[in-house]
C-alpha positions as CSV (number, residue, x, y, z in Angstrom):
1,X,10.4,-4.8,-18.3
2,X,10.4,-2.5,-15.0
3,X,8.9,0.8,-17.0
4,X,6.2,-1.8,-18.8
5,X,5.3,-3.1,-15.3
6,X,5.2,0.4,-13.6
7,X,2.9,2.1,-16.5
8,X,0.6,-0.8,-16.7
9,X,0.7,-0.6,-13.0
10,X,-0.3,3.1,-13.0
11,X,-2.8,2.3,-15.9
12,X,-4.5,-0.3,-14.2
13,X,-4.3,1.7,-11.2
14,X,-6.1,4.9,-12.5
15,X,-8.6,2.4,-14.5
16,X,-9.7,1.0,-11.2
17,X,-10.0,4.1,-9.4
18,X,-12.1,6.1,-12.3
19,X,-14.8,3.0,-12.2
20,X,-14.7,2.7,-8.4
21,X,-15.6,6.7,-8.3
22,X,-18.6,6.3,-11.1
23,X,-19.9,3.6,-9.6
24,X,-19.7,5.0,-6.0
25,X,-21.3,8.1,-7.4
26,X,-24.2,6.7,-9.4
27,X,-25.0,4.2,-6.4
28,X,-25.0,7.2,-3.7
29,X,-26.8,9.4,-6.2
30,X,-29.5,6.4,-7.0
31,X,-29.8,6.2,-2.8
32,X,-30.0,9.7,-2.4
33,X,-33.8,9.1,-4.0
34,X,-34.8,7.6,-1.2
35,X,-35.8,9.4,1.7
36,X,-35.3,7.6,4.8
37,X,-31.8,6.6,3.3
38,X,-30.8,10.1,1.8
39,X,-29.8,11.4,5.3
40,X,-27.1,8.4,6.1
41,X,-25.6,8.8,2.8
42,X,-25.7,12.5,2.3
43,X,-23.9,11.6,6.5
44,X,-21.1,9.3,4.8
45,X,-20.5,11.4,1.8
46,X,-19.5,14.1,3.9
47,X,-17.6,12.2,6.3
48,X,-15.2,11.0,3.3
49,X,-15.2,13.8,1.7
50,X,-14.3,16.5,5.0
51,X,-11.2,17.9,4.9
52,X,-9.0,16.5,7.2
53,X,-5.0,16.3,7.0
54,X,-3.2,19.2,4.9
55,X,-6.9,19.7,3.2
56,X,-6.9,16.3,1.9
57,X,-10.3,14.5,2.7
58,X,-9.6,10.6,3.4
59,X,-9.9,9.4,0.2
60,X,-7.3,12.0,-1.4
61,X,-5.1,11.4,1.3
62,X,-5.2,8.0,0.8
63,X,-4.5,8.6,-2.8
64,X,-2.1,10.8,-2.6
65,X,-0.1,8.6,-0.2
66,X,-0.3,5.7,-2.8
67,X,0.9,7.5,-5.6
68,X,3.9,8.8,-3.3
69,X,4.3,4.8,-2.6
70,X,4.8,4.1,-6.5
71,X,6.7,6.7,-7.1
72,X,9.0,6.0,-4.4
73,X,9.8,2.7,-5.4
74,X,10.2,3.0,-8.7
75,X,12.8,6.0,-7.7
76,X,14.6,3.1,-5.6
77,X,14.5,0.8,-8.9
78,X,12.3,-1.8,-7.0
79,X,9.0,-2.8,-8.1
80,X,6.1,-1.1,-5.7
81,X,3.8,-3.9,-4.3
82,X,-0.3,-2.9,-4.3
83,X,-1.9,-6.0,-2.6
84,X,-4.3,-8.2,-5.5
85,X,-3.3,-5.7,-8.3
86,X,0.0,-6.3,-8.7
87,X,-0.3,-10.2,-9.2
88,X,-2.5,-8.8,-12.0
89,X,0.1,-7.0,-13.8
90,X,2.8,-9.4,-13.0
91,X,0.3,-12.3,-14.5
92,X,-0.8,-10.0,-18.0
93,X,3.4,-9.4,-18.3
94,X,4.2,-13.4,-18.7
C-alpha cells in the first residue's frame, strides 16, 4: 500500500507538471504574437527562467526541492503530504 501510494503519487505528480509546462508554453507562445504583450511575457519568461540559486531558475528549484520532499519521506517510511494532490491519490487508493 505505501509503494502504490508513493508511485501513483510521483505519477500523478510528473502528469501534472508535463501538462502545466505545455500549456504554459503554448499560452506564452500564442501571447508572444502579440506585440504590445510580447515584451511582458518575453519580461516574465525570463524572470522564471534566470538562474538564481546553485543555477536552478525558480521553477527547477522549486522542483527540485519537492522531489527531495518525496523522497525524504518516503526514506522515513511516512507518507509525503503535497497539498490537493494527495487527497487525490489517497481517494483513487480506496
Amino acid at each position: 500500500l505505501f509503494l502504490r501510494y508513493n508511485l501513483f503519487q510521483s505519477i500523478f505528480i510528473s502528469l501534472l507538471l508535463f501538462v502545466l509546462s505545455m500549456t504554459l508554453g503554448l499560452i506564452s507562445n500564442l501571447l508572444l504574437a502579440i506585440p504590445f504583450i510580447k515584451v511582458v511575457v518575453s519580461w516574465i519568461i525570463l524572470i522564471f527562467n534566470r538562474p538564481i540559486v546553485f543555477e536552478y531558475s525558480i521553477i527547477q528549484f522549486c522542483i527540485t526541492a519537492l522531489v527531495f520532499y518525496l523522497a525524504g519521506f518516503s526514506l522515513l517510511g511516512k507518507y509525503p503530504k503535497v497539498y490537493g494532490i494527495s487527497k487525490i491519490i489517497e481517494n483513487a487508493m480506496r
